[in-house]
N, C-alpha and C positions, 0 to 999 in steps of 0.2 A: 675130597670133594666138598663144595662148599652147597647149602642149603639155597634154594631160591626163595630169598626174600624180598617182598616187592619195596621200590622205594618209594612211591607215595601211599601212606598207609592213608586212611582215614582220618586219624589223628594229624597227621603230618600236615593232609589237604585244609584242614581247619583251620591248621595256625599258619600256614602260608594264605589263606584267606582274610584273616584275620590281622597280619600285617602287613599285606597289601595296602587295605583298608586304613590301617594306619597311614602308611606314607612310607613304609622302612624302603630304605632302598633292595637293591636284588642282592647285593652283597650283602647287607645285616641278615636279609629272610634264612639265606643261604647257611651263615653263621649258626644263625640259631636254629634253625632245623637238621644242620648236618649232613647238608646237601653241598653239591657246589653250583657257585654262581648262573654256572651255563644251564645247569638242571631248570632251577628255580626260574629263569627266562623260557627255557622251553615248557615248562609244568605253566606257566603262564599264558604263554602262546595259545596253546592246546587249549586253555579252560577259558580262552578269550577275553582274558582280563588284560585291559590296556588302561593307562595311565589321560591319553589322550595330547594334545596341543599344547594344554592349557597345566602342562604337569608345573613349570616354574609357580604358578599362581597361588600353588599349597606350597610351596616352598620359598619362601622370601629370600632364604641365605643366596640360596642356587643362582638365582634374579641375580642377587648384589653382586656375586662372583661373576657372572656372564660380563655385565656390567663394568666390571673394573678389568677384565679381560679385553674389554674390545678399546679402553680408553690408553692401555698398556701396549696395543699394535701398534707397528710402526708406518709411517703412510708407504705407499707404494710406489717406489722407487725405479726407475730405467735401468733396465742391466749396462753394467761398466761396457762394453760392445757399441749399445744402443746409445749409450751416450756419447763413445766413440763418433759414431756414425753421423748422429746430429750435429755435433761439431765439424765435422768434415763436409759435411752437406746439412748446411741452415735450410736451405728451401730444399724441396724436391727437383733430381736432377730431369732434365728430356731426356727421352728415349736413347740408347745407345744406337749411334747410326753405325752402316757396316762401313762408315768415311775411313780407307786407310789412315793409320798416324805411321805420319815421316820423321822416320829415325835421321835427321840429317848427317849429322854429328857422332856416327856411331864411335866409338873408344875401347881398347880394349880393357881388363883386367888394373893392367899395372896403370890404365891413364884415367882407371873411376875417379872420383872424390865425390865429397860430399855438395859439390855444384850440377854433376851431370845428373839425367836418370838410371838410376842401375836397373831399367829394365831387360833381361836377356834376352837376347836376340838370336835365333837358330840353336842350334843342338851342342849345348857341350861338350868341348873336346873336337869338334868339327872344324877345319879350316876357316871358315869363316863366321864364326860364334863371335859375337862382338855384345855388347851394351850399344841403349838405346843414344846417350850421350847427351841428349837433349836437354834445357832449362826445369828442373824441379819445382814443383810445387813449394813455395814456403814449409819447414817442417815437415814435407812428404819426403819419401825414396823418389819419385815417379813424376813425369812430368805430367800435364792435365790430361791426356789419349793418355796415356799408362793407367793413370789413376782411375779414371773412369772404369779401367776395365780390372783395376785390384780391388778395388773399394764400392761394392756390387750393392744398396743398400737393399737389405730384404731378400736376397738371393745367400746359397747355403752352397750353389755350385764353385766349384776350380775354375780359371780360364788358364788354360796354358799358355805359357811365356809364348812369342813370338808373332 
């Protein structure tokens, strides 16, 4: 059975006040009192000793470091998506209208390439499942009504094929 002994003695409260006063940080006080850090922040807390705003002010390293911190961040970049998407759409698109697109051209499977749209058409496996067949977008799968409705920008929903 172990004895209850308190841990901030009188003596303890001193020299935790004592290097406050200094500047030590919570992990030196901690060191040197024989506490741990979390202690020493709450034994703080409690006796209302705060450092304040203005704590870099007594500390010039701290300053230099923040300092050379913020000149070492990298600027703020567009996620690889986003920049996706502005390339695909320079300007903001209108509104998507509910204008059917006419698959003229549909094709099936074996008659895709890389000229038609491979957008699918009806239910895989179904008799009449076909592609859309129609003129592609430069460097798109999709012709311009496909694409509008694959390349949603700022929207995170599915539109189902057909």
């Amino acid at each position: 059975m172990r004895a209850n002994h308190p841990t901030w003695t009188e003596q303890r409260l001193e020299r935790l006040k004592a290097h406050f006063q200094a500047g030590l940080t919570c992990r030196q006080i901690a060191d040197d009192i024989g506490v741990s850090r979390n202690a020493v922040i709450g034994k703080l807390s409690r006796l209302n000793l705060t450092r304040g705003n203005n704590d870099d002010a007594s500390r010039p390293a701290a300053k230099a470091e923040k300092a050379v911190a913020r000149e070492r961040r990298p600027g703020k970049r567009a996620k690889p998506a986003l920049q996706l998407l502005r390339v695909i759409y320079p300007e903001p698109l209108p509104a998507i209208d509910d204008a059917p697109i006419h698959a003229d051209q549909c094709c099936s499977l074996l008659e895709l390439s890389a000229q038609k749209c491979r957008w699918p058409i009806n239910t895989p496996g179904a008799a009449d499942f076909c592609f859309c067949g129609n003129q592609p977008l430069e460097g798109l799968p999709y012709c311009a009504g496909h694409t509008r409705l694959a390349y949603r920008p700022g929207s995170r929903q599915r539109v189902a094929p057909g």
